[in-house]
C-alpha positions in Angstrom: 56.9 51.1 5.7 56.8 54.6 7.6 53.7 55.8 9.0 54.9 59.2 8.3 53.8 61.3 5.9 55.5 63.0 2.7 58.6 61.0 1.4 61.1 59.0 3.5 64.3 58.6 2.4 66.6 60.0 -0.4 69.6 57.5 -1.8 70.0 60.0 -4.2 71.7 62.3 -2.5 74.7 59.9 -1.6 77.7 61.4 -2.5 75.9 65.0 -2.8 76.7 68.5 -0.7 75.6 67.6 2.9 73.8 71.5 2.9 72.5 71.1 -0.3 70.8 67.4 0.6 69.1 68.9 3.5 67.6 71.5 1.2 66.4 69.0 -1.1 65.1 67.5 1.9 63.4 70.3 3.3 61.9 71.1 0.0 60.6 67.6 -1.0 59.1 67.0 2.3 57.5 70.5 4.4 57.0 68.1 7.3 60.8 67.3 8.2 63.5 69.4 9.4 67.1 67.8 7.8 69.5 68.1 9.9 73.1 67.9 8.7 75.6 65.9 11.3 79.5 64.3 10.9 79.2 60.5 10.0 79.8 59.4 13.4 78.4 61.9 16.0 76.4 60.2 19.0 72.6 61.1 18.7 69.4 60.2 20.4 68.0 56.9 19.1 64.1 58.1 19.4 62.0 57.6 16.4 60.6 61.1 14.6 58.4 61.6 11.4 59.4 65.3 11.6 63.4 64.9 11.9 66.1 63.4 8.9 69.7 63.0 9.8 71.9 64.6 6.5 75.1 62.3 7.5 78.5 63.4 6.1 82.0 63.1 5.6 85.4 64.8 6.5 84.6 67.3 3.3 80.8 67.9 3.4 79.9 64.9 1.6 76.5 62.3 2.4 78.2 59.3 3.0 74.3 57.1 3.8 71.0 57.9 2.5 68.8 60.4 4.8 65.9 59.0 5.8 62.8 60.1 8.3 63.5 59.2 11.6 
């Protein structure tokens, strides 16, 4: 379990718009910023309650379920 307040992670929004999930994001939780990045892309590995990766596809598309961190 995440210390971190607000919710955590969103497996529904696998397969959905990677702009639109970050909204949804952003919207269900004030204290994160979602940040939408190409499945793949090289990022730091530091843990951080106020940060969720939106990972997608070629076409836009969540390809894992964004989650605090």
């Amino acid at each position: 379990m995440s210390s971190c307040p607000g919710k955590t992670s969103w497996p529904e929004l696998v397969g959905k718009n990677g702009d639109d999930a970050a909204a949804v994001v952003e919207s269900e939780n004030r204290h994160v910023n979602a940040i939408v990045l190409k499945d793949g892309t090289p990022v730091t590995r530091d843990f951080r309650c106020d940060r969720v990766w939106v990972w997608v596809d070629d076409h836009g598309v969540v390809v894992r379920a964004p989650k605090v961190g």
